[in-house]
PyMOL commands that place a pseudoatom at each C-alpha (Angstrom):
pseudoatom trace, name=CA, resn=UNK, resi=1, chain=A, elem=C, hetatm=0, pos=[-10.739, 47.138, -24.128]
pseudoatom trace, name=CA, resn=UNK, resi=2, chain=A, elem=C, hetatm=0, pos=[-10.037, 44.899, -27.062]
pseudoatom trace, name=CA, resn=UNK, resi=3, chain=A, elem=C, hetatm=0, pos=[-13.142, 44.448, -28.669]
pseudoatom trace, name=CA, resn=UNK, resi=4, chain=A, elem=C, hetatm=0, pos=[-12.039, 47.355, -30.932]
pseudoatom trace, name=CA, resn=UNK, resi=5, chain=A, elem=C, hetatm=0, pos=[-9.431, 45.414, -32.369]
pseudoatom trace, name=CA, resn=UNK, resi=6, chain=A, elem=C, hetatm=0, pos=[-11.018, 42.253, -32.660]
pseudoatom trace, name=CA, resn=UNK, resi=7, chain=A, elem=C, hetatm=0, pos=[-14.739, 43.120, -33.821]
pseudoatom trace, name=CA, resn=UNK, resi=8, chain=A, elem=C, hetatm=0, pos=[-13.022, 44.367, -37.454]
pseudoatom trace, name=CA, resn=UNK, resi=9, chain=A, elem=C, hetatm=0, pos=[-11.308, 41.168, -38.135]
pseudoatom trace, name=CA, resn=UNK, resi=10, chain=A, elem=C, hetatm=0, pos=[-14.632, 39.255, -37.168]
pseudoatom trace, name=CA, resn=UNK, resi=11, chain=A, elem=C, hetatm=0, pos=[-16.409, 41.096, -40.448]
pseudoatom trace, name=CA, resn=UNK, resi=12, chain=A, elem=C, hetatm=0, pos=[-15.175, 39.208, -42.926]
pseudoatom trace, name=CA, resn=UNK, resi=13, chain=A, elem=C, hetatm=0, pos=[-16.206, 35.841, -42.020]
pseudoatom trace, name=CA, resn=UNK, resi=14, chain=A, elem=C, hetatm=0, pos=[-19.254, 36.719, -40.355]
pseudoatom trace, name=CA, resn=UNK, resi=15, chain=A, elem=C, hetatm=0, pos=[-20.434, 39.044, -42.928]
pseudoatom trace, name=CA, resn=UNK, resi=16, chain=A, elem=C, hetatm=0, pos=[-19.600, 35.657, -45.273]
pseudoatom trace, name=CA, resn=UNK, resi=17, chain=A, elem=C, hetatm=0, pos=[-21.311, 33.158, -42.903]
pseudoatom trace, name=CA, resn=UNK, resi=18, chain=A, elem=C, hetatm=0, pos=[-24.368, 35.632, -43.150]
pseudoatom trace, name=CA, resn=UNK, resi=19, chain=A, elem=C, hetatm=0, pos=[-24.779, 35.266, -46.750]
pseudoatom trace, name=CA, resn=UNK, resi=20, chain=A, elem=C, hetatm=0, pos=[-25.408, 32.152, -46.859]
pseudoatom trace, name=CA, resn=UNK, resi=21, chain=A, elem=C, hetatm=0, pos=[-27.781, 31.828, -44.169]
pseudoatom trace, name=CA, resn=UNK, resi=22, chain=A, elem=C, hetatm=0, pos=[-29.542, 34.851, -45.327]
pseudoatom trace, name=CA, resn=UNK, resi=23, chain=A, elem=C, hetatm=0, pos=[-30.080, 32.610, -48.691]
pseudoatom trace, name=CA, resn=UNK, resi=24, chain=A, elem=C, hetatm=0, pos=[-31.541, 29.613, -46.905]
pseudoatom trace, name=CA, resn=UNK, resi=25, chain=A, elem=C, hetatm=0, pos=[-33.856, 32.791, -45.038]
pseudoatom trace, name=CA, resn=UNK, resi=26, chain=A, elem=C, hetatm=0, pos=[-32.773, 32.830, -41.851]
pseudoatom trace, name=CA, resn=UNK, resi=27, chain=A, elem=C, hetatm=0, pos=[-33.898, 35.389, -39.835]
pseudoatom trace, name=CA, resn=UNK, resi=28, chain=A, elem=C, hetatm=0, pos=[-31.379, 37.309, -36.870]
pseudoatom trace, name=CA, resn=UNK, resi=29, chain=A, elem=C, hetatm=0, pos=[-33.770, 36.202, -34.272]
pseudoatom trace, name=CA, resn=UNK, resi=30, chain=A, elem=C, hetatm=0, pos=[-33.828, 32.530, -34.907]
pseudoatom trace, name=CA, resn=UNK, resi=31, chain=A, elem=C, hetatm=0, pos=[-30.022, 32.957, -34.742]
pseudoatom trace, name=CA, resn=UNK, resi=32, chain=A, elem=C, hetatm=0, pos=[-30.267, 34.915, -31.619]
pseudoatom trace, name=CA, resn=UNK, resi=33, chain=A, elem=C, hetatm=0, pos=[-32.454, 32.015, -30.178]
pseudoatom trace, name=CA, resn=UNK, resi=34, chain=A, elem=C, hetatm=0, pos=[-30.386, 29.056, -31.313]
pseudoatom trace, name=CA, resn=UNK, resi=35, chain=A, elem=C, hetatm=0, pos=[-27.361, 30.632, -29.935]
pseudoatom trace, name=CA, resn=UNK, resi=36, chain=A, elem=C, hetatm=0, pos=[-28.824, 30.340, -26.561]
pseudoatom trace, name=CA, resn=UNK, resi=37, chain=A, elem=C, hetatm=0, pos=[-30.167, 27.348, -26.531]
pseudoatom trace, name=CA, resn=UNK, resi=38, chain=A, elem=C, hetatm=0, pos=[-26.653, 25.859, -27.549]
pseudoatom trace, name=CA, resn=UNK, resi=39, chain=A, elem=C, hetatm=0, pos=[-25.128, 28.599, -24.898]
pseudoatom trace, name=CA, resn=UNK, resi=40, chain=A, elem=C, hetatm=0, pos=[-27.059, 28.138, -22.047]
pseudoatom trace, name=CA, resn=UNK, resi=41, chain=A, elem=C, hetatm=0, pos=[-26.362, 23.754, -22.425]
pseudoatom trace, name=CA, resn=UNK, resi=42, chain=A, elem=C, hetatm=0, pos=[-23.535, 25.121, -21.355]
pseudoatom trace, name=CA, resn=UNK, resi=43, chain=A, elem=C, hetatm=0, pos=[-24.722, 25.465, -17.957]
pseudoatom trace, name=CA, resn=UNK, resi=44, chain=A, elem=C, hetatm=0, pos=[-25.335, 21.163, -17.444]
pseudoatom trace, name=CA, resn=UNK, resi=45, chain=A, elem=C, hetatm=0, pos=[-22.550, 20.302, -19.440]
pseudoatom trace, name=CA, resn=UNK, resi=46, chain=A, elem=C, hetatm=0, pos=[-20.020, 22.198, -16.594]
pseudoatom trace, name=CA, resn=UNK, resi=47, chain=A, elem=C, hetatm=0, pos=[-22.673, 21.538, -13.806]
pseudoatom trace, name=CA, resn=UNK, resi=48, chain=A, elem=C, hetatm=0, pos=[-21.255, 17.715, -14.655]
pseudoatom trace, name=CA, resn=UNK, resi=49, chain=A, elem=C, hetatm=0, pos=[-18.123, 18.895, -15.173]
pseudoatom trace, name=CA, resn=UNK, resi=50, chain=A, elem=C, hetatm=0, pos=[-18.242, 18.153, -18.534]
pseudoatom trace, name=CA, resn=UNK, resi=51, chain=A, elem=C, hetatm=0, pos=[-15.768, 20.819, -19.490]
pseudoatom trace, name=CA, resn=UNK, resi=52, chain=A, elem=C, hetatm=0, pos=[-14.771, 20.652, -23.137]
pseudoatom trace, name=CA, resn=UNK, resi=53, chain=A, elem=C, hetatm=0, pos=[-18.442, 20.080, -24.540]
pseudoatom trace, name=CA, resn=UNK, resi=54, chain=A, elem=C, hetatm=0, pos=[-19.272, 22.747, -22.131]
pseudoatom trace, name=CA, resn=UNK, resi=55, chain=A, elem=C, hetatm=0, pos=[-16.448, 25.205, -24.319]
pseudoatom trace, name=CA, resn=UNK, resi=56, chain=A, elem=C, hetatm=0, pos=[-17.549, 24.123, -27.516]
pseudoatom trace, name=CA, resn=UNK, resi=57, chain=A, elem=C, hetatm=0, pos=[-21.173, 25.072, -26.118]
pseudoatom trace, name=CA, resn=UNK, resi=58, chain=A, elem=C, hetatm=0, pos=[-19.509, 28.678, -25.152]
pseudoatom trace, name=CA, resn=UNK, resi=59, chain=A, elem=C, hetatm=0, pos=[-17.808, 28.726, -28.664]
pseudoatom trace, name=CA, resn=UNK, resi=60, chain=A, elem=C, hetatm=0, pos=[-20.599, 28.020, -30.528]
pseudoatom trace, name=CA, resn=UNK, resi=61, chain=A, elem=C, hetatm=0, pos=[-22.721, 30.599, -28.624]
pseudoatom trace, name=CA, resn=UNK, resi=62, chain=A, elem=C, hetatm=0, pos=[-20.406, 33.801, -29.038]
pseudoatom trace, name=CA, resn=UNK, resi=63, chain=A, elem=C, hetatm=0, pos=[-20.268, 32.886, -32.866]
pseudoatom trace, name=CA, resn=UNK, resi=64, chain=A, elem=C, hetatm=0, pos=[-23.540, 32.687, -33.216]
pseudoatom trace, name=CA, resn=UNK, resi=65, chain=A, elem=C, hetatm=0, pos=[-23.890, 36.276, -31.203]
pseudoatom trace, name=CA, resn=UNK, resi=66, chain=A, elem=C, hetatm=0, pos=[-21.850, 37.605, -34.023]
pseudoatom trace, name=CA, resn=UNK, resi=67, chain=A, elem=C, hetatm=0, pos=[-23.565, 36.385, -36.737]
pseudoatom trace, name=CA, resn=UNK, resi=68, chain=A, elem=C, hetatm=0, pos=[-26.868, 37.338, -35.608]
pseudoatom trace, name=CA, resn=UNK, resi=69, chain=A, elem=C, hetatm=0, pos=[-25.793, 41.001, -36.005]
pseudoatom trace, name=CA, resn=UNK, resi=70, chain=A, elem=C, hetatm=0, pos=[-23.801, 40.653, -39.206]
pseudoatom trace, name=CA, resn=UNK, resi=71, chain=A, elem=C, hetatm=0, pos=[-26.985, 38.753, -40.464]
pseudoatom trace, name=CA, resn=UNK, resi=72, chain=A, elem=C, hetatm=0, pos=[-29.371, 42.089, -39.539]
pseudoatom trace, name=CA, resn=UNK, resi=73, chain=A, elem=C, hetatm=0, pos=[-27.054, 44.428, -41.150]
pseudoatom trace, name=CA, resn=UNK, resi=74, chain=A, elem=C, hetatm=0, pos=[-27.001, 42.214, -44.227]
pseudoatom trace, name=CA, resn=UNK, resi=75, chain=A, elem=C, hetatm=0, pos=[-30.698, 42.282, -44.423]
pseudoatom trace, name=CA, resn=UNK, resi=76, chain=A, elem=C, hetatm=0, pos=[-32.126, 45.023, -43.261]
pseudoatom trace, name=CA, resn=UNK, resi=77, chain=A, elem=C, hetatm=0, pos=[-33.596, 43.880, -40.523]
pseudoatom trace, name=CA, resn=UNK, resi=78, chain=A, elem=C, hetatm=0, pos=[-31.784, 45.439, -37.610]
pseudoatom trace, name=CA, resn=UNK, resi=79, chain=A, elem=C, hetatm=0, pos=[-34.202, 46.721, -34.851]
pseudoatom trace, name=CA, resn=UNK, resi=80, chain=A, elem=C, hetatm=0, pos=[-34.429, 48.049, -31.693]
pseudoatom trace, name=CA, resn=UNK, resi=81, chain=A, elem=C, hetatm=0, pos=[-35.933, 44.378, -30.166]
pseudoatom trace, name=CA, resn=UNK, resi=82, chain=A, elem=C, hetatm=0, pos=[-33.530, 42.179, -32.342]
pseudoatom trace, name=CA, resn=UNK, resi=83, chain=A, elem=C, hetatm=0, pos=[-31.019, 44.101, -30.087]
pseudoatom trace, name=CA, resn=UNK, resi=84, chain=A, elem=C, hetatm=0, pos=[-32.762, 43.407, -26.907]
pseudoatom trace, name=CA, resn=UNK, resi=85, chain=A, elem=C, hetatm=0, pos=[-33.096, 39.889, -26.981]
pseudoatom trace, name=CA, resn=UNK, resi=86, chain=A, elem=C, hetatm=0, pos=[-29.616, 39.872, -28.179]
pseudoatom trace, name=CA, resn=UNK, resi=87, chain=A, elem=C, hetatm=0, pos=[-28.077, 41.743, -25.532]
pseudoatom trace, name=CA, resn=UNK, resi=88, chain=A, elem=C, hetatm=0, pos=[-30.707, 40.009, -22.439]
pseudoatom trace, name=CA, resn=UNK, resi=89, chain=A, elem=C, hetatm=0, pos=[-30.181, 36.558, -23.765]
pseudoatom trace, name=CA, resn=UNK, resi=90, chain=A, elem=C, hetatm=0, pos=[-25.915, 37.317, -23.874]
pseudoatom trace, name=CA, resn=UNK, resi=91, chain=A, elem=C, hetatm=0, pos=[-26.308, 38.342, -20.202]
pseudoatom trace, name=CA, resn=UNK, resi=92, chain=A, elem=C, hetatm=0, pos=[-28.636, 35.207, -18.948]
pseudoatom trace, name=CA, resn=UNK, resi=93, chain=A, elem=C, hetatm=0, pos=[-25.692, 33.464, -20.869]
pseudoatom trace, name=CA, resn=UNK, resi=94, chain=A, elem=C, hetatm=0, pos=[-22.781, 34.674, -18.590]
pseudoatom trace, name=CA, resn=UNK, resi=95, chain=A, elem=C, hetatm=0, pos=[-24.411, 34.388, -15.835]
pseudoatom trace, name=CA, resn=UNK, resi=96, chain=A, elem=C, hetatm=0, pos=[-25.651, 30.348, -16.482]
pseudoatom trace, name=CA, resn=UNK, resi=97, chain=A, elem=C, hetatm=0, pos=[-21.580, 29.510, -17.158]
pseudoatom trace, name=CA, resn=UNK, resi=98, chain=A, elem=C, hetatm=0, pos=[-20.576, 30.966, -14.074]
pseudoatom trace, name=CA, resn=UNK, resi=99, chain=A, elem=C, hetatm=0, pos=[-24.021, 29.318, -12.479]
pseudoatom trace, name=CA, resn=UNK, resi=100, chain=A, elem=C, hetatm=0, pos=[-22.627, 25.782, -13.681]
pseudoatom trace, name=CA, resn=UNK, resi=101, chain=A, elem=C, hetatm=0, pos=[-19.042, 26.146, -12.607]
pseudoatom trace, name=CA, resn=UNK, resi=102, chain=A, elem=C, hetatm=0, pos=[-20.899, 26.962, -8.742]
pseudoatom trace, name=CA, resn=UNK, resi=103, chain=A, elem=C, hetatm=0, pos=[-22.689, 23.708, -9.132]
pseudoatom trace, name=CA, resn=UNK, resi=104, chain=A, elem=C, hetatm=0, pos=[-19.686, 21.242, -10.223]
pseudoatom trace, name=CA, resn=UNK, resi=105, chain=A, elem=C, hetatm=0, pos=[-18.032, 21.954, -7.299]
pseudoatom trace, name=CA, resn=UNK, resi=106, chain=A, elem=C, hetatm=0, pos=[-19.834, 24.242, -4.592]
pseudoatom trace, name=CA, resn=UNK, resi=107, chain=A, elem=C, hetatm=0, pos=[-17.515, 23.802, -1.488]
pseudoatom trace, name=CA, resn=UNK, resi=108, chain=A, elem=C, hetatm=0, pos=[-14.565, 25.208, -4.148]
pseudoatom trace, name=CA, resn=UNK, resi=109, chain=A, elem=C, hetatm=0, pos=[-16.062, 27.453, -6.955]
pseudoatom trace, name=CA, resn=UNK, resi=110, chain=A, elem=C, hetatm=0, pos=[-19.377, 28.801, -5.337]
pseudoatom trace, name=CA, resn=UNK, resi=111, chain=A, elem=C, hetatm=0, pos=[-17.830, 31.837, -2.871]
pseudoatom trace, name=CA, resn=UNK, resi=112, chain=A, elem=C, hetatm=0, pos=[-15.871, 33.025, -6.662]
pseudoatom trace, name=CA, resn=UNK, resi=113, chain=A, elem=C, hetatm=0, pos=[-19.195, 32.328, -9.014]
pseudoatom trace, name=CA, resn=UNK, resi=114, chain=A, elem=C, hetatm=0, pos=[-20.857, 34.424, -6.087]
pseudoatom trace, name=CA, resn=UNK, resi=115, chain=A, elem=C, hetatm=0, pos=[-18.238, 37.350, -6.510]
pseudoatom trace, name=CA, resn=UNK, resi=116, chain=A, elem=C, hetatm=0, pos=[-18.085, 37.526, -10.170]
pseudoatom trace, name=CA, resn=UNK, resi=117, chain=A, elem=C, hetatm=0, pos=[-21.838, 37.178, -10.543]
pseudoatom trace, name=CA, resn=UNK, resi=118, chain=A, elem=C, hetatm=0, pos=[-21.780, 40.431, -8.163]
pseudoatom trace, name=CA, resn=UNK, resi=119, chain=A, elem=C, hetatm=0, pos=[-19.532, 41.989, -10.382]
pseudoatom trace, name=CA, resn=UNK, resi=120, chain=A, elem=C, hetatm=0, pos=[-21.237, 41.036, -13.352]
pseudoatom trace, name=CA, resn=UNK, resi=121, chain=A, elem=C, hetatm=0, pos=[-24.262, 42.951, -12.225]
pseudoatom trace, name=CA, resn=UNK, resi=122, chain=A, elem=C, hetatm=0, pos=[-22.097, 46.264, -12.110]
pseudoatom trace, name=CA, resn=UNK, resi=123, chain=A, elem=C, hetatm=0, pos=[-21.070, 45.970, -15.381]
pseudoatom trace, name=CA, resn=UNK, resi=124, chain=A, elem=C, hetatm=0, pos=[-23.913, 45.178, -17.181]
pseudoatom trace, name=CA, resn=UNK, resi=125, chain=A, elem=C, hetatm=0, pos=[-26.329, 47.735, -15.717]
pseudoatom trace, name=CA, resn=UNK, resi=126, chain=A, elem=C, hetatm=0, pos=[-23.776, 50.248, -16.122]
pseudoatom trace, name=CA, resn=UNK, resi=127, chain=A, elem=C, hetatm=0, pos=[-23.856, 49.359, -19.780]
pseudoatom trace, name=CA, resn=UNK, resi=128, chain=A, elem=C, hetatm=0, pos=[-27.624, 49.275, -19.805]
pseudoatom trace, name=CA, resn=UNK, resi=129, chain=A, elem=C, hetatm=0, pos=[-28.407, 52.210, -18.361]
pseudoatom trace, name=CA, resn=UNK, resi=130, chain=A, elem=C, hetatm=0, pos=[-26.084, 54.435, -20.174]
pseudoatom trace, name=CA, resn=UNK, resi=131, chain=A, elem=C, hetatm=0, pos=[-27.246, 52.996, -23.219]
pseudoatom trace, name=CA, resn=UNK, resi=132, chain=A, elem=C, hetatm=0, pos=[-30.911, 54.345, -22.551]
pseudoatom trace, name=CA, resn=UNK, resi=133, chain=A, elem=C, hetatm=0, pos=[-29.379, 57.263, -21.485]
pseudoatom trace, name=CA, resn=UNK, resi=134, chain=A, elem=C, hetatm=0, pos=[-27.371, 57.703, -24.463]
pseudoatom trace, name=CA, resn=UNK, resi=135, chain=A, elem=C, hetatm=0, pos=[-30.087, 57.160, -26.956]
pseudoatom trace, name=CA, resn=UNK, resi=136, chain=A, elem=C, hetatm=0, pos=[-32.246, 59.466, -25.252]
pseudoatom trace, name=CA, resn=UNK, resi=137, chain=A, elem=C, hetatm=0, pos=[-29.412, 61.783, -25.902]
pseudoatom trace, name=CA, resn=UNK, resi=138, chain=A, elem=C, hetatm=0, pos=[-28.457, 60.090, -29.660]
pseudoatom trace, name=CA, resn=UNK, resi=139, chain=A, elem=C, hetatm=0, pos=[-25.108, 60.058, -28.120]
pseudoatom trace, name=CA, resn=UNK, resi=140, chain=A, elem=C, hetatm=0, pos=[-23.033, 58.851, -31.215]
pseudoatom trace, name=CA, resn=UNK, resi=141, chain=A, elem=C, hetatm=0, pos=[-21.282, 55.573, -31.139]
pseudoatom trace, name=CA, resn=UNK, resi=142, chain=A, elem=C, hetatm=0, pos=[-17.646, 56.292, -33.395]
pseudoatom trace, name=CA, resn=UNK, resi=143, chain=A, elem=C, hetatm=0, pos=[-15.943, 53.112, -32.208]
pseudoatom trace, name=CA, resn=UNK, resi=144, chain=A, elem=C, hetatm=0, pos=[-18.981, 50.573, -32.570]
pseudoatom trace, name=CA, resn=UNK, resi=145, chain=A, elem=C, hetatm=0, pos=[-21.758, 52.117, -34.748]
pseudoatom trace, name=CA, resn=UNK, resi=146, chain=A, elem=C, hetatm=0, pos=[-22.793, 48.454, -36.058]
pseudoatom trace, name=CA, resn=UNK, resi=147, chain=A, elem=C, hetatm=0, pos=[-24.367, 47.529, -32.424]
pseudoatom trace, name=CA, resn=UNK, resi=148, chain=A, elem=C, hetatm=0, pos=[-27.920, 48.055, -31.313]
pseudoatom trace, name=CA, resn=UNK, resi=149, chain=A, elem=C, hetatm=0, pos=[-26.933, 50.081, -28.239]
pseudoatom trace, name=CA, resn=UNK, resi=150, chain=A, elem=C, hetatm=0, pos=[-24.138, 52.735, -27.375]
pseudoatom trace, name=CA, resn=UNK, resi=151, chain=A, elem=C, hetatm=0, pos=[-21.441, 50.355, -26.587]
pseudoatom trace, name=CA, resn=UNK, resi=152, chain=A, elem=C, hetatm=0, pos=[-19.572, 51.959, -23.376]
pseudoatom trace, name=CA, resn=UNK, resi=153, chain=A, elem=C, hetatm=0, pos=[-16.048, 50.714, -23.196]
pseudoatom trace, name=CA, resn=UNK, resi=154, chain=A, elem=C, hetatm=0, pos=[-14.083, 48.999, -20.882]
pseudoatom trace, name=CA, resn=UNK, resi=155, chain=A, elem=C, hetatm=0, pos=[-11.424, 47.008, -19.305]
pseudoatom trace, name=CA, resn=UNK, resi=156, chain=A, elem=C, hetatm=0, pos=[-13.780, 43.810, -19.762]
pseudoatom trace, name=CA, resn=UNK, resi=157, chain=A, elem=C, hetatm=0, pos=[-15.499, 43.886, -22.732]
pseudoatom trace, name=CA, resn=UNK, resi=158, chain=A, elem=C, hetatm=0, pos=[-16.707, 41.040, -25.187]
pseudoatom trace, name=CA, resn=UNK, resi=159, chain=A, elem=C, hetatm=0, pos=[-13.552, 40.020, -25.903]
pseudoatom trace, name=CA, resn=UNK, resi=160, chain=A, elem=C, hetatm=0, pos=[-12.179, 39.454, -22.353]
pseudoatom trace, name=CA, resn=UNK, resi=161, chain=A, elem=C, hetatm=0, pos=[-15.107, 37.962, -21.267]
pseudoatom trace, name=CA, resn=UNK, resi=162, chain=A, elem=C, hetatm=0, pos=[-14.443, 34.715, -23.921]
pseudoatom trace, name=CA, resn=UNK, resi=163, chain=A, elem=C, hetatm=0, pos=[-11.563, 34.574, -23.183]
pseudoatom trace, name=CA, resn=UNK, resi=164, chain=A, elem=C, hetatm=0, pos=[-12.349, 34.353, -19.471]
pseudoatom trace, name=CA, resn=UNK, resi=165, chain=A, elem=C, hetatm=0, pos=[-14.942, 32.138, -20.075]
pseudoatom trace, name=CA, resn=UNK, resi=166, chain=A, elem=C, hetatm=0, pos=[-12.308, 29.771, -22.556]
pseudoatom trace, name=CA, resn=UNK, resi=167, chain=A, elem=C, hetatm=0, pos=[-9.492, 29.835, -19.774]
pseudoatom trace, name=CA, resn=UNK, resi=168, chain=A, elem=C, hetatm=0, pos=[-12.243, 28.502, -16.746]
pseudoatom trace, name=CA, resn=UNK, resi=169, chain=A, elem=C, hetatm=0, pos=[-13.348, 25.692, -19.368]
pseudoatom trace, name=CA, resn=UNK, resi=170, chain=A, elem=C, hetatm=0, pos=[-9.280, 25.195, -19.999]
pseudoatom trace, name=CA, resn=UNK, resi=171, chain=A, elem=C, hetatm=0, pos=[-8.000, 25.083, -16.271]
pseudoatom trace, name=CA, resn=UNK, resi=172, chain=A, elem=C, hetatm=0, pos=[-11.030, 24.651, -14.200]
pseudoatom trace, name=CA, resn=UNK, resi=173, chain=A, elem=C, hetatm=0, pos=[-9.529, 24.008, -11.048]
pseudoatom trace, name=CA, resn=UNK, resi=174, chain=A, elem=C, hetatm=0, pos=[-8.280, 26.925, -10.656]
pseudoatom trace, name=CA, resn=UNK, resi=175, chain=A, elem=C, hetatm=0, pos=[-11.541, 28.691, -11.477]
pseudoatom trace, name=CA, resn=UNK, resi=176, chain=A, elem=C, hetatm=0, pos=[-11.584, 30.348, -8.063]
pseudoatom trace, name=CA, resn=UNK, resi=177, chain=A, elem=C, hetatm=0, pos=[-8.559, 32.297, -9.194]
pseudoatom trace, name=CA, resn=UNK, resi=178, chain=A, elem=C, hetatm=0, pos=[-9.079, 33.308, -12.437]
pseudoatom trace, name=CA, resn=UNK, resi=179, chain=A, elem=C, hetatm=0, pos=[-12.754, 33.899, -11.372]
pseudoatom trace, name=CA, resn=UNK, resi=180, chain=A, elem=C, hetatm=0, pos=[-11.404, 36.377, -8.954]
pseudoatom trace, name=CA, resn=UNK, resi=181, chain=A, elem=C, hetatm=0, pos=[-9.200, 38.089, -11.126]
pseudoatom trace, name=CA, resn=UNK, resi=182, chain=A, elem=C, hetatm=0, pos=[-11.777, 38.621, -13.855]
pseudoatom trace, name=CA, resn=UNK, resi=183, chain=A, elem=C, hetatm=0, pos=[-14.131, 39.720, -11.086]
pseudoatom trace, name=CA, resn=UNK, resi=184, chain=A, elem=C, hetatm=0, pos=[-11.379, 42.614, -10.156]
pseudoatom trace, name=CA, resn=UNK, resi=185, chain=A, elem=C, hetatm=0, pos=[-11.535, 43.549, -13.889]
pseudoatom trace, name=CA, resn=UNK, resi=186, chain=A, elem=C, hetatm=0, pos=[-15.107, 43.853, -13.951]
pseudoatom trace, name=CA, resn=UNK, resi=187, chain=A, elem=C, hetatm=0, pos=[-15.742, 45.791, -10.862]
pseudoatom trace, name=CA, resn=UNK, resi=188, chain=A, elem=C, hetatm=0, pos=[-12.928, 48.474, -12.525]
pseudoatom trace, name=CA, resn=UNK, resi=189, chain=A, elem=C, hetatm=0, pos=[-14.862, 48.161, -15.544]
pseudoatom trace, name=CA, resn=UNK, resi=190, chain=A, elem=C, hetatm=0, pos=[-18.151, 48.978, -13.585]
pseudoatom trace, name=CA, resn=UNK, resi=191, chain=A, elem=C, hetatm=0, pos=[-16.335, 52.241, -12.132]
pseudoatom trace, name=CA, resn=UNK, resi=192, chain=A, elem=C, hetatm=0, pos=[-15.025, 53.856, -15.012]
pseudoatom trace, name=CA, resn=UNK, resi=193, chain=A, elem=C, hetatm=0, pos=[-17.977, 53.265, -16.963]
pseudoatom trace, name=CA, resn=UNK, resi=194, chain=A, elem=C, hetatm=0, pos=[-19.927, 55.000, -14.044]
pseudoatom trace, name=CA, resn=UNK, resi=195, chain=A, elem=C, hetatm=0, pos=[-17.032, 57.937, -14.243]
pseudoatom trace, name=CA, resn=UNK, resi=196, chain=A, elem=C, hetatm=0, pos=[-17.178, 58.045, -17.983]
pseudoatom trace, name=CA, resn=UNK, resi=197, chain=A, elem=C, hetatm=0, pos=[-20.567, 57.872, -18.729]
pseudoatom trace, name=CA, resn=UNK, resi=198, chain=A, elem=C, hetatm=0, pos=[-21.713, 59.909, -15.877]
pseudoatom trace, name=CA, resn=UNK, resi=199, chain=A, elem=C, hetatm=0, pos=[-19.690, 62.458, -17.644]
pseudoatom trace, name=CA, resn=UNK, resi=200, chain=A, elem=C, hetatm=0, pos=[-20.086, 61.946, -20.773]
pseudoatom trace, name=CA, resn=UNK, resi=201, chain=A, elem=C, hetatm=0, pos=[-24.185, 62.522, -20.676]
pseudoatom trace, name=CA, resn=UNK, resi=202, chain=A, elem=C, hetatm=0, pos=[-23.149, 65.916, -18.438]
pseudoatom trace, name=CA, resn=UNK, resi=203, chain=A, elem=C, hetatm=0, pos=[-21.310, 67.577, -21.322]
pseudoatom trace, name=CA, resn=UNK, resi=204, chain=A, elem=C, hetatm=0, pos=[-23.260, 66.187, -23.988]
pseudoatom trace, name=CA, resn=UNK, resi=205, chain=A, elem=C, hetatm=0, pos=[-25.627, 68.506, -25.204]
pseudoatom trace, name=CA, resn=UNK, resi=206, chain=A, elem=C, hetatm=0, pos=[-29.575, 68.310, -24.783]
for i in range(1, 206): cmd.bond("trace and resi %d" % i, "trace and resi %d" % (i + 1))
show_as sticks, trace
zoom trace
């Protein structure tokens, strides 16, 4: 829903921050990999409860999912896998926060990391598969034509998902709650983009 308004004001800096690793040759994919590997510490770092390294892991991860892009559109080397890896390592991502807030406490968070997960699943293959869909169809993407796949909008997008992932780090006691909440979101998220893009590939033309 937001990441509209927020991706353009992310340009600027990224495209900046891509210059300069684009001079010391840098390629998108080691990006893309690095990110991870800093993301997914994530995971230990909250499993220990660890919760402010664990944020700065987070952080550090969704910048460098940014810059990875900006970085393939700077050099030409945007492609159809640089976007896969992007988008399957993003997912393994979520999933491993939510993973370590189960483990730190499992008698209070696990029942909500459970949920969310479950919701998580509805909103990511309803993104995936209408992406296929879509560029079977070369469905045209006006809001987000810089991304590797048809992005189908949502209630919880990129941008709602840091800053879900920011407020658990921030209060995480009450991560049953807000874990709840954003699982509500995403499960709206998962039906509309079933409603949309069911409709959306019916009227578009073969």
């Amino acid at each position: 829903m937001l990441d509209r308004f927020t991706m353009p004001l992310t340009h600027r800096p990224l495209a900046s921050m891509a210059r300069h690793l684009n001079n010391q040759q840098i390629t998108p994919d080691q990006v893309t990999l690095v990110a991870f590997l800093v993301g997914i510490s994530a995971l230990p770092l909250l499993a220990f409860e660890y919760y402010v390294l664990a944020l700065m892991a987070i952080l550090l991860n969704r910048l460098g999912d940014g810059l990875d892009g900006a970085l393939a559109r700077l050099s030409g080397q945007q492609s159809d896998a640089g976007g896969f890896i992007d988008i399957g390592l993003d997912f393994v991502f979520y999933a491993a926060v939510v993973l370590g807030f189960a483990l730190a406490n499992p008698g209070q968070n696990a029942l909500a990391a459970a949920v969310l997960l479950f919701a998580f699943i509805g909103t990511g293959t309803s993104f995936l598969a209408f992406a296929i869909a879509a560029k079977a169809r070369n469905v045209e993407r006006p809001n987000f034509p810089q991304k590797a796949f048809y992005y189908l909008e949502g209630l919880t997008e990129g941008t709602e998902t840091v800053i879900a992932l920011v407020l658990f780090c921030l209060f995480p006691d009450y991560f049953p709650w807000l874990a709840g909440l954003f699982a509500v979101a995403c499960l709206i998220t998962t039906a509309t983009r079933l409603w949309g893009g069911y409709w959306t590939l019916r009227s578009w033309p073969r």
